[in-house]
N, C-alpha and C positions, 0 to 999 in steps of 0.2 A: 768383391767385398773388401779388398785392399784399399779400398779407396777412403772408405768410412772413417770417418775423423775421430779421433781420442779424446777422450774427458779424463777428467780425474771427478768425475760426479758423485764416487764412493769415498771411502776411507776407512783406514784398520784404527778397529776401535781395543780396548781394554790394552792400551799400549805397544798394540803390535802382535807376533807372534807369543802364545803361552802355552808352557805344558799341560796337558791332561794331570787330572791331581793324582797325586800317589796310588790312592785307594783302589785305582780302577787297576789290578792285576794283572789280567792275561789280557790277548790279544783279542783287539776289537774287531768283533766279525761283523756287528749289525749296529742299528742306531734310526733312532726314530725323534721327535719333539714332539711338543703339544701341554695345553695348560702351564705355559711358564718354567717349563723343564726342558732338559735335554736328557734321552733315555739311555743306557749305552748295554749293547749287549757284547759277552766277551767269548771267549773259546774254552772259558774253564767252567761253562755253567753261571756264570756271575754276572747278575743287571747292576748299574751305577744309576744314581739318579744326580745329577748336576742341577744347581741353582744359576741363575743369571752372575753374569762375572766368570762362569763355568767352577764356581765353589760346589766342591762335593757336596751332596745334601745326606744321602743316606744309600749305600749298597744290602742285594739279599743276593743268598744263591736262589737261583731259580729254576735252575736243570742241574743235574748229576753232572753231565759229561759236557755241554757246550751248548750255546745259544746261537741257532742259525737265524732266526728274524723274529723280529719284536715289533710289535704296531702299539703306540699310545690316541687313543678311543682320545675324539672331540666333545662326545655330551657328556660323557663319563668318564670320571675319573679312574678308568679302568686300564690296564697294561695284556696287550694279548702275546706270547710269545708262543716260538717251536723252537724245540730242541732236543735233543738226544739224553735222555734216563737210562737208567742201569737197566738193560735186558731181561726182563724176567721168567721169559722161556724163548725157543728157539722160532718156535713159531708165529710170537707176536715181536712187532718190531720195534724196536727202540726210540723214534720218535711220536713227540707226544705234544699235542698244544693245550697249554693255560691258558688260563685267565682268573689274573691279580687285582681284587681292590686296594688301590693303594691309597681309599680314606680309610680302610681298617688295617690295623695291625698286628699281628699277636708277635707274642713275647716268646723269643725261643733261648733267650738264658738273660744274664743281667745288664749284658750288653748290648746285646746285638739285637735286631729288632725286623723281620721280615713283614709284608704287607698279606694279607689274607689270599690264599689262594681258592677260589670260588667255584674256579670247573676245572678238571683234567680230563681230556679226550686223547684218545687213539686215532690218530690217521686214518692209519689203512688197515683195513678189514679184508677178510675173505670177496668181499663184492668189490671193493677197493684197494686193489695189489698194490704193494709197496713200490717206489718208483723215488728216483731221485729228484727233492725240490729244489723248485730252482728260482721261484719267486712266489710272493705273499701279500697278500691285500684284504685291509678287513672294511667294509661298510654298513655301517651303524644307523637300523632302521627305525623304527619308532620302539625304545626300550621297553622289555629287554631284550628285544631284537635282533642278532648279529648273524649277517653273510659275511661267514668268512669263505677267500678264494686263494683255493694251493696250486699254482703251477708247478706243473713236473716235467719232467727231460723227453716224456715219451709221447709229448704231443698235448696231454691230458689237463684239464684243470677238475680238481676234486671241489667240489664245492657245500660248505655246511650252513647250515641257516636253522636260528630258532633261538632258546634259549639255555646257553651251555651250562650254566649255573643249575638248573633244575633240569639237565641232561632231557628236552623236550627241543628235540632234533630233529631235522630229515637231511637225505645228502643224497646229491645229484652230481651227475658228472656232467663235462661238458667236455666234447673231441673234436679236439682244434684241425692237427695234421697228422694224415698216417704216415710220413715219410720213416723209411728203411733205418735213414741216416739221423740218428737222434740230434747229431749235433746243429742240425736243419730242423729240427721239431720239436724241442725245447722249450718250454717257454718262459722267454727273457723279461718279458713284463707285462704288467695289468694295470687298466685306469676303470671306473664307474661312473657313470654318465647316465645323473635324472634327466628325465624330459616328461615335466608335469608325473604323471602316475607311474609312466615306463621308466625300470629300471635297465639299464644296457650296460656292457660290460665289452670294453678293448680287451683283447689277445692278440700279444705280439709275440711271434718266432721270429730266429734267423730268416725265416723263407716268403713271410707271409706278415698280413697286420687283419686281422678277423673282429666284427662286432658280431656279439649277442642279444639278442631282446629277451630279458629274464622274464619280462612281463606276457611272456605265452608259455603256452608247455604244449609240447615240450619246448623249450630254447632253441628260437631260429638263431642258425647262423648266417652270417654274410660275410663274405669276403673283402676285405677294400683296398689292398692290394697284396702283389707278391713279392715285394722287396720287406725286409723285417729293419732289425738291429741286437745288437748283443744288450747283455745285462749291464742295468745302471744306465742306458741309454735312454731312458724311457722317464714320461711327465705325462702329468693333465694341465693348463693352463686354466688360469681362472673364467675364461667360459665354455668350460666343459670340453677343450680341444686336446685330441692326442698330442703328444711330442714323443718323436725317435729320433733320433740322432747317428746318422753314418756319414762315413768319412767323408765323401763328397757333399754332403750338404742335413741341414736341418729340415724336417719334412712335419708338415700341421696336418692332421684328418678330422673330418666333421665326417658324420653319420653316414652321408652319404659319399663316402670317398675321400681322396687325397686333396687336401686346400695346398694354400700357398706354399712355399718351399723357399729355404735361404740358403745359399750355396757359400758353407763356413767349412774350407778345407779343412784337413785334418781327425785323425781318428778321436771320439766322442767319450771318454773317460764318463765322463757323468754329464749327466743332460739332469737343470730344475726352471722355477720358473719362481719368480716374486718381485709379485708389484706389478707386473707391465712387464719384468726384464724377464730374459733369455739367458740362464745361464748355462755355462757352456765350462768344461775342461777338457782340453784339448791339447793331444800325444802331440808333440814337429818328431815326426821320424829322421829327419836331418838331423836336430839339433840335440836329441832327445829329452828335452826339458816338457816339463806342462804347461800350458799357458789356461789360465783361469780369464774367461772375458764377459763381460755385460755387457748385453746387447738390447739398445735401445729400438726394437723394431720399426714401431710408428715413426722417429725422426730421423733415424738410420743412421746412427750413430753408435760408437765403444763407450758405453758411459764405467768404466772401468775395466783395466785389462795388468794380470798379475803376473808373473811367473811362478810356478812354483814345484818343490819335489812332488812324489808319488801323492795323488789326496785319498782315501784311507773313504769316509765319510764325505756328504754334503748336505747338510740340515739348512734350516729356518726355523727364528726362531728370535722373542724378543723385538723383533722388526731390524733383525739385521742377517746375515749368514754366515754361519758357522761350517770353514773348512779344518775336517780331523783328517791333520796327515798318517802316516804309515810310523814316522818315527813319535808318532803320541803326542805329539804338539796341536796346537789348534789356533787357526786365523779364524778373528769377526770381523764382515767387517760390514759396515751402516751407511744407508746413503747421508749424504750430507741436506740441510735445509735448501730450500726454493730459493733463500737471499745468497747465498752461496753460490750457488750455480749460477744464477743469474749473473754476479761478480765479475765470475769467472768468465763469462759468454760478454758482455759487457768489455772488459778487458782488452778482447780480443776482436772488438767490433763484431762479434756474430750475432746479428739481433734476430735474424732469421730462425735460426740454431732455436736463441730463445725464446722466439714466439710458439715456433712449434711446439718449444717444449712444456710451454704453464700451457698451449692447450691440450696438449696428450695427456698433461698431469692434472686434466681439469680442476686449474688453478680457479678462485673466484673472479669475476670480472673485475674486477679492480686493479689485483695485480696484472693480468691481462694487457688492461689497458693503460697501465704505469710502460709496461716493455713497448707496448706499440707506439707510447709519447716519446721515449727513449731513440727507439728509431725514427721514428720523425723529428726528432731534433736533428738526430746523425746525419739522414739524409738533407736538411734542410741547410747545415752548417756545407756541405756539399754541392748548393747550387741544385740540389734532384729537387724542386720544387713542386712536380709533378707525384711522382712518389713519395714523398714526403704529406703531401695533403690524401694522399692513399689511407694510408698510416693514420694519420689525425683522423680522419672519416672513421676509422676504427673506434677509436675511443669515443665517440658523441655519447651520451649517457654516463660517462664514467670524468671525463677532462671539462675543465670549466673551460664553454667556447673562448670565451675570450683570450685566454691565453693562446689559443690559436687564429684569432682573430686580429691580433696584433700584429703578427707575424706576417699576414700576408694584408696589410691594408695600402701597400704600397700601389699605385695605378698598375704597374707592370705584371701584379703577379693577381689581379684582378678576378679572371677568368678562375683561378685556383681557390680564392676567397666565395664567387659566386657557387663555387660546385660542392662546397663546405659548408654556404649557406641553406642551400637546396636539400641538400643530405640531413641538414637538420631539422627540417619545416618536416621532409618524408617521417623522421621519425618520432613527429608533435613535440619536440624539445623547444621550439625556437618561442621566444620571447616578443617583445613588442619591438624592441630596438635590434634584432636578429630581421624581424620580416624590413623594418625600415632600408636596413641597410642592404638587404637583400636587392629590393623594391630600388634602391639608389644605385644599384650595379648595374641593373638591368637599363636602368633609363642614361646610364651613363656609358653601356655599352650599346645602347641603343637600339638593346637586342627585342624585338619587339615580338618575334614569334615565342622568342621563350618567358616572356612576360606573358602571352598570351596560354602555355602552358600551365605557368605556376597560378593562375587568374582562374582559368575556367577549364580545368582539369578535375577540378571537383567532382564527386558523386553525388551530393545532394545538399542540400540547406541543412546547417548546423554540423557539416561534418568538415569544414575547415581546417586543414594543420596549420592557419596562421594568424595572426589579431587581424578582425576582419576592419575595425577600425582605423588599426593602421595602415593597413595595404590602401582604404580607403584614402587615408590623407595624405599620406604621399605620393599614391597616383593621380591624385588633385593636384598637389602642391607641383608634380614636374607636367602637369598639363595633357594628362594622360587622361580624360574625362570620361572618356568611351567605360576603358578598363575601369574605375573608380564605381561609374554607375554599373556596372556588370555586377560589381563584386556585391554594391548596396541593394541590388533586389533580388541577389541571389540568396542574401543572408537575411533579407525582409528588413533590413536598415532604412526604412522609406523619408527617415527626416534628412540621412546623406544622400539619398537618390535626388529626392526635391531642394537640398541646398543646391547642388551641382547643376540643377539645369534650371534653377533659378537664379543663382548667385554669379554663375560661369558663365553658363553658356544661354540664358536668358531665351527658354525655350520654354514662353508660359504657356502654352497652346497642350503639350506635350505632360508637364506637370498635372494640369487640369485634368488630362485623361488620364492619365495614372493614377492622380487621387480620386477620381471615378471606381476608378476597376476595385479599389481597395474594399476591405471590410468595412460598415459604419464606426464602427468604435476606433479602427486605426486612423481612419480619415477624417475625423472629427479631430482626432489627434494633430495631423499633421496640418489640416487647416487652422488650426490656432495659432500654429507654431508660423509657418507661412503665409498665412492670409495679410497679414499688411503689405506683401508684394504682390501679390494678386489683384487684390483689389486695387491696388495702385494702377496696374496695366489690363488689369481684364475684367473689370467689377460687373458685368452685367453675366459674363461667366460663373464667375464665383459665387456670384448668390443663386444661380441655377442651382452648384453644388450645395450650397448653406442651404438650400430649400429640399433637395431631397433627402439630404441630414435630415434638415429639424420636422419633417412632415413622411406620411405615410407614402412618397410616392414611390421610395426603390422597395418596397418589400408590399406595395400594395396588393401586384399580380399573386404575390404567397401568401397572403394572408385576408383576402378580402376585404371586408367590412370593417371600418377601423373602431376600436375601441380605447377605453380609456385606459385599460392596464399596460396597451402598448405605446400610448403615447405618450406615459409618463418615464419610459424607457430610451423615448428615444430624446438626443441630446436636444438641449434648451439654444433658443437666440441669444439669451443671455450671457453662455457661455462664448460667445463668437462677439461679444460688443468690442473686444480691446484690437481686435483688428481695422475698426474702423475707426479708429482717432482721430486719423486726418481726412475721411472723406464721409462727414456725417450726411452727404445726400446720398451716396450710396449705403448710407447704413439706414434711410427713412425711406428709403423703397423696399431694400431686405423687408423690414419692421412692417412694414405696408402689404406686400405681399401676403406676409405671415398670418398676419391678424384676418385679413382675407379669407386664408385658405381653413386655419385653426381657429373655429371657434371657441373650444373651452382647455387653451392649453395652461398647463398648472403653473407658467411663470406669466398669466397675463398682465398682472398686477406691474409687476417689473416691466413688461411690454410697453404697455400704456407709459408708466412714467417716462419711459425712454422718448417717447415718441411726442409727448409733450413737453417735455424738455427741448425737440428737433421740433415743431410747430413754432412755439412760444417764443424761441428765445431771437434778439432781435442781432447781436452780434453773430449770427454763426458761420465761423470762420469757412468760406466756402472755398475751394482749390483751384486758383486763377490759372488759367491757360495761357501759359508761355510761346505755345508752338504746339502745330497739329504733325505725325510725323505722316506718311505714308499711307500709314493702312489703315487712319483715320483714328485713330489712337491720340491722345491729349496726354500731353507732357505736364504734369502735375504739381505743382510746389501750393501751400498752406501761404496765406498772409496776412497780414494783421489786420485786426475790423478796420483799423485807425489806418489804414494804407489807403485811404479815398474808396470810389468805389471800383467795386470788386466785379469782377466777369465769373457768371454762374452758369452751370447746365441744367438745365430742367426739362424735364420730358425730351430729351433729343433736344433742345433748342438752344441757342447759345444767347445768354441775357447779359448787355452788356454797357447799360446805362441805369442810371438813378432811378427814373419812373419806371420800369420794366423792373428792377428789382425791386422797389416797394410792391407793386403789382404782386410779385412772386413775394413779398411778404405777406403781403395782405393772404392771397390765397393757402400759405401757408397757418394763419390763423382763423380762417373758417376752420382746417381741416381739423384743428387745437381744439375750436370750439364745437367741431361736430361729435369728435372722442370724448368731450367731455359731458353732453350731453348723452350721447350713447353709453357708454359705459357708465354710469349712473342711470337703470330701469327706474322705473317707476314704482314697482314692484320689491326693491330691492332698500335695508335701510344705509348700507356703503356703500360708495363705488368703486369699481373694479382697478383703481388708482388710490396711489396717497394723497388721503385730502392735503394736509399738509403741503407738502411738494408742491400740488397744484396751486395752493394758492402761495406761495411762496414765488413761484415761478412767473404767474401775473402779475403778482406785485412788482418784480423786478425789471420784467418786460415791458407794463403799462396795458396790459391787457385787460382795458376795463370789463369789457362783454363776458369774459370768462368767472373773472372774480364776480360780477352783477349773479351770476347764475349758479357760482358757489356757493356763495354766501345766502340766494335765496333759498336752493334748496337744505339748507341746514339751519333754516330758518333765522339765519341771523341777519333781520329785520333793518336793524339801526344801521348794520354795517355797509347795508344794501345803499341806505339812503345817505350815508355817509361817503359814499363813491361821486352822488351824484353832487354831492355840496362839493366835494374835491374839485370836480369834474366845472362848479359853477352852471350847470346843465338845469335852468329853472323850470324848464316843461317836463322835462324827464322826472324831473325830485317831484312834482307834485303828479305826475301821473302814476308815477310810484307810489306814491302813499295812498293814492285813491287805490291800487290795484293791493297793495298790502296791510292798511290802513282798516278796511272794514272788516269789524270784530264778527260781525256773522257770515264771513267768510272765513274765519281761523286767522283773521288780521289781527295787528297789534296799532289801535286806536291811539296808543300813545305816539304814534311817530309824529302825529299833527303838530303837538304840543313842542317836540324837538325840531321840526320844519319852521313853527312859529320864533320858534328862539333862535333858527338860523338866520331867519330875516331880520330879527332884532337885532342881530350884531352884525352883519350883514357889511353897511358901513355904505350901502347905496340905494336910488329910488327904488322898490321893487313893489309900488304901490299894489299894482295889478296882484300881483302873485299875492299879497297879504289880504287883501279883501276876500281872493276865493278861498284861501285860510282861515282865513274868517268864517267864512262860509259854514267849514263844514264841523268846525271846533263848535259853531254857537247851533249846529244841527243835532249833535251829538251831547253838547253841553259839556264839554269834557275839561274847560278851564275857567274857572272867576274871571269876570273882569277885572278885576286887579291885577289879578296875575299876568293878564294879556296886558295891560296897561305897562307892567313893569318890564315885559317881555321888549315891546315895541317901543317906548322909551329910551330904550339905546342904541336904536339907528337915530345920526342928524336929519337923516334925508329924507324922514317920514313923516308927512302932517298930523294932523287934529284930523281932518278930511277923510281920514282913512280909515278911520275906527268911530267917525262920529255917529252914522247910522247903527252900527254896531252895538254903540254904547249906548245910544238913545233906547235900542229895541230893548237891552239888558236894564236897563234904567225901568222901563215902564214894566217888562215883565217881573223885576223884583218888586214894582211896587205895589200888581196884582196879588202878587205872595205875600206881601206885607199886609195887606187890607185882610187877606183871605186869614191870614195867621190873626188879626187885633180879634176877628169875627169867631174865628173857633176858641180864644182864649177868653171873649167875654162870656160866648157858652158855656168853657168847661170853670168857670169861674160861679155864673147862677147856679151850676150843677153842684156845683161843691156848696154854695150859700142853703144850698134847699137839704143836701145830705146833713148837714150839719147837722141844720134845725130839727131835723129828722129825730135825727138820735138824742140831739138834747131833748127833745120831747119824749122820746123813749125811758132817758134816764128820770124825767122828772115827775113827768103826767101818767095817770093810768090808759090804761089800753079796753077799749070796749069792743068786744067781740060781738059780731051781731048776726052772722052768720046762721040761716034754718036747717043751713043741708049740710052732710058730710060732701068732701069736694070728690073722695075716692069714688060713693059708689051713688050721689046725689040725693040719697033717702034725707028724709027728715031728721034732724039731728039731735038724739036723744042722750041721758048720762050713760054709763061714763065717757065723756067724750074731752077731747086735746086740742087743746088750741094753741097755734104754734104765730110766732111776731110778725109772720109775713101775711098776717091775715087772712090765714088758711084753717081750718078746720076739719077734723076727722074724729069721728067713730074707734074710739078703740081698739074696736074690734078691728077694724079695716086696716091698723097701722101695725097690729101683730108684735112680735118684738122690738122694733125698732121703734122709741118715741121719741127718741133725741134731736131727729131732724125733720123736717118735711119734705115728703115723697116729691113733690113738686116741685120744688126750689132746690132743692139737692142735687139734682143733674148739673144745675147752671154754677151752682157755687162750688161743686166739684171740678170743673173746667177751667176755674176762677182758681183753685188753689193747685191744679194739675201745669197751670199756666206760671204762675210763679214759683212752683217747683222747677219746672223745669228752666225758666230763667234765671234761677238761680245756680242751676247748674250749668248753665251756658258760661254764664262769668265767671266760672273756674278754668275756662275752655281756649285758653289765650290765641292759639293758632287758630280758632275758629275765628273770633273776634277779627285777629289781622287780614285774615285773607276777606270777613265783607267788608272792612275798611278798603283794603286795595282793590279787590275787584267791585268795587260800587261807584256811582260815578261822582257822588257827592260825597267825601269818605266825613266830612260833622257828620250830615244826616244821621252815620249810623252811631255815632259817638252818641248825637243828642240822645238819639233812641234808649241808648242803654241807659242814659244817665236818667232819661223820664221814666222807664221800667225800674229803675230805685236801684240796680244792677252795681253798678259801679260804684255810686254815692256810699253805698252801703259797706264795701270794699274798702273806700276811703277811712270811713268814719272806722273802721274797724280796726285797722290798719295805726289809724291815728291813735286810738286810745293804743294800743301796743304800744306803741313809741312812747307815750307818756309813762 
């Protein structure tokens, strides 16, 4: 134990040695602390109570004759003593123990001021023989609770328990050792020891060391051994551990026996314990002086060592220790702060010293880890580069890496950098630029098995200590592709798996399968993202996968019968078009496929245009074949329409002249024109494309056939025939019209009239073609001759020849209408001479009725009877109320005046009007009509006087 190295870790506090204050009288026999006091009991009967600084607070008497032990109580502020009272018979004996509240006080004159005294008991009784005490211990149970325990010389502990204040007591003994020799069976001291419910109690003699279990009855005892120690040798250590103290050494017991042992020569004055430390005063028989020492157990080191006279007292108290010598003086003295010590350890290069010691003093890891930076500098300024990254490994969580990462980035001390790296990933600290640099040690020591540890050591996906990212790209970047792709489908990274073995290591075979095996939603994913490489080198694979993406066939087996809510779930062709930009024949077989297998998929509309767009268009830029490599694979490059002609693949076949690619155009726009007929039913009033587009798309191309079939079915007529005047196609335009042209077919008759005006201006012979125009205008009757006149007029190239029978037929047949019109106007002309006369004879002559019968019921026609100006006659009686008009004639002149009612209400009716002007074929005819029904004229005249 001489070995053990010295500190100065303490220091005397309140300026060194001081004396006890005046007030404390006689000689100190006992002493106790507790609630921020120190307690002192003396030989005259008299307790002190000290304040911090060791300032008197206040003294009482407290026994007649002398105070032999005093305990100050932790839950309560209570003071237990024993000591010697005035005798007051021979029989009973003069020791007696208190108990003082010293929150209450009475007043025992105008100075002086003692604490309450609460309970006085007798010792020893008739059942409890008097016996000399020789040690005292009080333990405080749940208030107001007190086991007190009196060791005495004859082996004996007298023990009371209950509440001495309301004298509600019991008292047990307990019989340590019968020896002869009292001075062998004494006992020198008592510790108490909870353990959970069980209360135990240490007894130590000179001879022996005994535990009790209070917690049975009677109280077992046990032996734990047979070596003792004298009085004042004796402690409990804060977890619940005896201490005794003989001269060859310091000795620990647990419950079940003798523990460790410190072999600290020297006879044992006083034996305490505080904080951790071991204190000790200790006789040198040689020298005779005391030596007071602190013993740091756990680091095994003197964290202070005193000399000093006789010590009298050794308390605690305040958080320092208070030694009361013999001559009435007293040393404090207090450990010193953690930065102190440290200093001092520091100083002297003991970083060891100090590590040990913030962890025995379960310092926070902080400071911990500041002492273990310290020594790892120390060692590091030493070339220990080994030990030194020891030490820094220590501090991870606490030292910013980098300051230890500076230190070793040199090539040579590499291995020590890698092992600091690693140490950091284990403990998930490491960073992005921590795995990088990790990741560049490894490849720089080209250490491949432990790249292979730090890689695929893992326990499972998502439980990485490192950026899976990064490890990723820098074991890409130094060519480690294996490792890179491990780590990308260990972490489910599937868009780094597929760049590396498409970008790297151009292993599209491999890719393919892998994005096979994936989930649909991930692999929709990652073909978007990759699919222009794919289809570059494997397109008749890729669309394998793009088809059982966009179609029921990987989840068919699971789910059967396909329906519509699952196919609107699953991904669109749509979203797959930007991978095929530069290889639009393999994006019109994809498309082709599709349409095929999907009949009512919810983007067919998009489908279609797409795919009419890849039909129609006449530049489309196809991927000319530079070079076939090996495995029959076509080396790809895009080239401009305008680069001559171009080399195409179609069905397997390689097309690689002019007339074989028109071919392959042509066939491309049947299949234009077969979608555009198919996706427009019949049945249906849109088609399943943008009209728009489509015809946008023709027009651009010269796709007459398709526009021809737009345009018809949307019934825009003119626009039909106006393709074929484009087109100059003169058998097409007129068999057009015949097949669009007839109006009881839902044709539009006027196309004739605009075919006739096309050969008008024409500006060449098209004799033939205007005669069957002729034809079917004068069949119809759809145009004047004049207008035809004026129509054909402005072609040069047309004769008189060509409209002469024409005009001849129209000549003669208006002049049948003409004769037919003089014939009915000289009619309605006598009609009107005869009405006239009529009536003027009406107004002027009388009227002879001559009439025998009534007309209603044919009788003979007697008075009173009515003769009405149409030369009808009736019976009175037969016409009833009515005599105003005639039964007979009144039908007809009713339909006569129901007729021009309601023509007259027709000529308020303007959109009536215009539509039998336009749909009529002679639009005068119907003008004349109105104006001879008196309809309009009447309008006019009406009209006109307003204005006036």
């Amino acid at each position: 134990m001489y070995q053990w190295r010295k500190f100065e870790f303490f220091e005397e506090k309140l300026g060194g040695r001081c004396a006890i204050p005046e007030e404390v009288r006689g000689g100190i026999a006992c002493s106790s602390s507790g609630r921020g006091k120190l307690v002192i009991g003396c030989d005259d009967g008299g307790v002190s109570l000290l304040d911090r600084g060791l300032k008197f607070n206040y003294g009482f008497q407290a026994h007649s004759s002398s105070v032999l032990f005093l305990q100050q109580l932790k839950q309560r502020n209570f003071l237990v003593t024993v000591g010697e009272d005035e005798q007051l018979s021979p029989q009973q004996s003069a020791l007696c123990l208190k108990v003082f509240d010293l929150d209450r006080m009475q007043e025992e004159g105008s100075s002086t001021a003692s604490p309450d005294c609460i309970g006085i008991l007798r010792i020893f009784t008739n059942q409890f023989p008097e016996a000399k005490i020789t040690s005292f211990l009080v333990f405080e149970e749940a208030p107001p609770i007190l086991l007190i325990a009196i060791g005495l010389d004859n082996g004996c502990i007298y023990c009371i328990k209950g509440d001495i204040a309301r004298e509600r007591i019991t008292r047990f003994k307990l019989q340590v050792d019968n020896a002869l020799d009292r001075s062998q069976s004494s006992i020198t001291g008592m510790g108490f020891r909870v353990d959970g419910p069980v209360l135990q109690l240490f007894a130590v003699t000179p001879a022996s060391v005994s535990l009790f279990n209070l917690h049975s009855q009677p109280p077992a005892r046990q032996t734990l051994d047979h070596i003792g120690c004298n009085v004042n040798s004796i402690t409990m250590s804060d977890r619940s551990e005896l201490i005794i103290g003989r001269p060859e050494a310091v000795y620990f017991y647990e419950i079940d026996g003798r523990g460790p042992c410190w072999a600290f020569e020297g006879e044992k004055k006083f034996v305490g314990w505080f904080r951790g430390y071991l204190l000790c005063v200790i006789a040198d028989q040689r020298s005779g002086r005391n030596t007071f020492n602190i013993y740091d157990l756990k680091n095994r080191l003197i964290a202070h060592s005193l000399v000093l006279k006789e010590v009298s007292q050794m308390l605690c108290e305040w958080g320092n220790i208070v030694l009361i010598l013999n001559d009435k003086s007293a040393l404090c003295i207090g450990e010193k702060d953690m930065e102190s010590k440290l200093d001092m350890l520091f100083k002297k290069n003991l970083y060891t010293v100090a590590i040990n010691l913030v962890q025995s003093q379960q310092a926070d890891a902080a400071a911990t880890a500041e002492v273990l930076r310290k020594y790892g500098d120390h060692l590091y300024s030493k070339q220990d580069y080994d030990e030194a990254m020891a030490q820094y490994i220590n501090t991870i969580g606490h030292l910013e890496p980098s300051y230890v990462i500076q230190k070793f980035l040199d090539a040579q001390r590499i291995y020590n950098l890698t092992n600091y790296l690693e140490k950091l990933h284990e403990k998930g600290l490491a960073s992005k630029d921590h795995t990088t640099l990790l990741l560049n040690c490894y490849t720089k020591l080209k250490d491949v098995e432990k790249l292979n540890v730090f890689i695929k050591s893992e326990d499972g996906v998502g439980e990485h200590k490192f950026d899976v990212e990064t490890a990723i790209r820098v074991c890409r970047a130094a060519n480690y592709h294996e490792h890179a792709m491990y780590v990308a489908k260990k972490a489910g990274r599937h868009e780094w798996y597929l760049k590396i073995l498409l970008e790297d290591l151009g292993r599209y075979d491999e890719a393919l399968q892998y994005i096979s095996s994936l989930e649909p939603s991930q692999a929709g994913v990652t073909v978007k993202e990759y699919g222009k490489i794919l289809i570059k080198h494997k397109p008749a694979e890729t669309i394998e996968i793009l088809m059982r993406l966009c179609t029921e066939d990987g989840e068919s087996t699971r789910r059967g019968a396909s329906n519509g809510i699952y196919l609107s779930m699953l991904p669109s062709p749509v979203d797959f078009l930007n991978i095929f930009i530069h290889h639009p024949q393999a994006l019109m077989e994809f498309l082709e496929k599709y349409t095929d297998k999907v009949k009512d998929s919810p983007a067919q509309v998009e489908i279609h245009n797409t795919l009419l767009e890849l039909y129609l268009s006449n530049d489309l830029n196809f991927p000319s074949i530079s070079q076939t490599d090996k495995d029959g694979e076509f080396d790809t490059r895009a080239r401009p329409a305008a680069a001559g002609i171009s080399k195409v693949v179609t069905n397997g076949k390689l097309v690689s002249n002019e007339k074989d690619i028109s071919k392959y155009c042509l066939e491309r726009r049947e299949k234009g024109l077969r979608l555009l007929k198919v996706a427009w039913p019949a049945d249906m009033e849109h088609p399943l494309y943008d009209v728009d587009l489509a015809i946008i798309l023709c027009e651009m191309n010269g796709f007459t056939q398709g526009l021809l079939y737009i345009y018809e079915k949307m019934k825009l007529y003119k626009e039909v025939i106006a393709c074929y005047m484009q087109a100059h196609d003169h058998e097409g335009l007129i068999a057009c019209c015949k097949r669009l042209g007839d109006s009881g077919k839902g044709g539009d008759p006027t196309l004739w009239a605009d075919l006739l005006k096309y050969f008008g201006e024409l500006g060449e012979d098209c004799s033939k073609e205007v005669k069957e125009v002729l034809t079917y205008i004068e069949r119809d009757d759809m145009l004047p001759p004049i207008i035809v006149l004026q129509m054909l007029s402005k072609n040069p190239c047309l004769t008189l020849s060509v409209i002469k029978d024409y005009i001849a037929r129209k000549l003669e047949q208006e002049s049948k209408l003409i004769e037919e019109d003089r014939r009915a106007v000289e009619k309605y002309q006598e009609d009107t001479q005869t009405m006239r006369k009529e009536i003027e004879d009406l107004r002027t002559n009388a009227r002879i009725f001559q009439l025998s019968k009534c007309t209603a019921c044919t009788f003979t026609l007697d008075l009173p009877a009515v003769h009405f100006m149409c030369m009808h006659s009736f019976h009175q009686r037969c016409l009833g109320d009515n005599e105003k008009e005639c039964p007979e004639c009144a039908p007809e002149y009713r339909s006569v005046l129901e007729m021009k009612r309601s023509l007259e209400q027709n000529a308020k009716d303007q959109d009536r009007f215009f539509q039998q002007v336009k749909t009529s074929k002679d639009g005068f005819s119907v003008i004349a009509e109105y104006f001879g029904k008196g309809i309009v004229s009447k309008a006019s005249n009406k009209q006109t006087g307003t204005i006036r």
